[in-house]
C-alpha positions as CSV (number, residue, x, y, z in Angstrom):
1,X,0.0,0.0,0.0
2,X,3.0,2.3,0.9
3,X,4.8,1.8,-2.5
4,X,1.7,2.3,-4.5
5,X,0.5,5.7,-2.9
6,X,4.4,7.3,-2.6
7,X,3.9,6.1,-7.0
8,X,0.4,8.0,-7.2
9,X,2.1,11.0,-5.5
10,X,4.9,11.3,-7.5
11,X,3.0,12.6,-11.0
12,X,1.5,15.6,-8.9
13,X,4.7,16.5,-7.1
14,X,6.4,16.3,-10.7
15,X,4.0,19.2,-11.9
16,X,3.8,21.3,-9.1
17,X,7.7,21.9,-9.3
18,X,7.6,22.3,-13.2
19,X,4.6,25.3,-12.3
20,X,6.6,26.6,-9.6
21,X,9.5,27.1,-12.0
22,X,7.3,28.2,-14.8
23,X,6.0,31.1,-12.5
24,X,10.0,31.8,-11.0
25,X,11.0,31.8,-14.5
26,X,7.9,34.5,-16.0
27,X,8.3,36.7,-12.4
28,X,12.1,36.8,-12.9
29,X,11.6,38.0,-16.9
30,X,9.3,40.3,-15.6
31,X,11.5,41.6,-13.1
32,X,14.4,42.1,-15.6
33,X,12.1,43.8,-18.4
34,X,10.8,46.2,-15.4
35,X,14.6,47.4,-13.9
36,X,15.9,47.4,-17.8
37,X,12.6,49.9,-18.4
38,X,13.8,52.2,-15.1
39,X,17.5,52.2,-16.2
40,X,16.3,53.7,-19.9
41,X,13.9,56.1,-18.3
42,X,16.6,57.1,-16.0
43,X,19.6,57.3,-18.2
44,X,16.8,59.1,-21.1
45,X,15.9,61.6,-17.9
46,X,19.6,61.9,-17.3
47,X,20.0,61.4,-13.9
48,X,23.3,59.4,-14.2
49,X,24.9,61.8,-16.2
């Protein structure tokens, strides 16, 4: 009984970690397009001149 529900479990687990990367992975892009757009409007501003 033990081996066959750790087997069931292991599908679900499986997917859960490949969404959890998915959504690191789209929040990190979005993090990166968001500080790239406030480097431009600064450097366009000229505040690091």
């Amino acid at each position: 009984m033990k081996a066959h529900s750790s087997r069931r479990l292991e599908p679900q687990n499986a997917s859960s970690q490949s969404r959890q990367r998915k959504l690191l992975r789209t929040l990190w892009v979005h993090l990166n397009t968001s500080t790239k757009i406030c480097l431009q409007h600064e450097m366009t501003s000229g505040s690091f001149a």
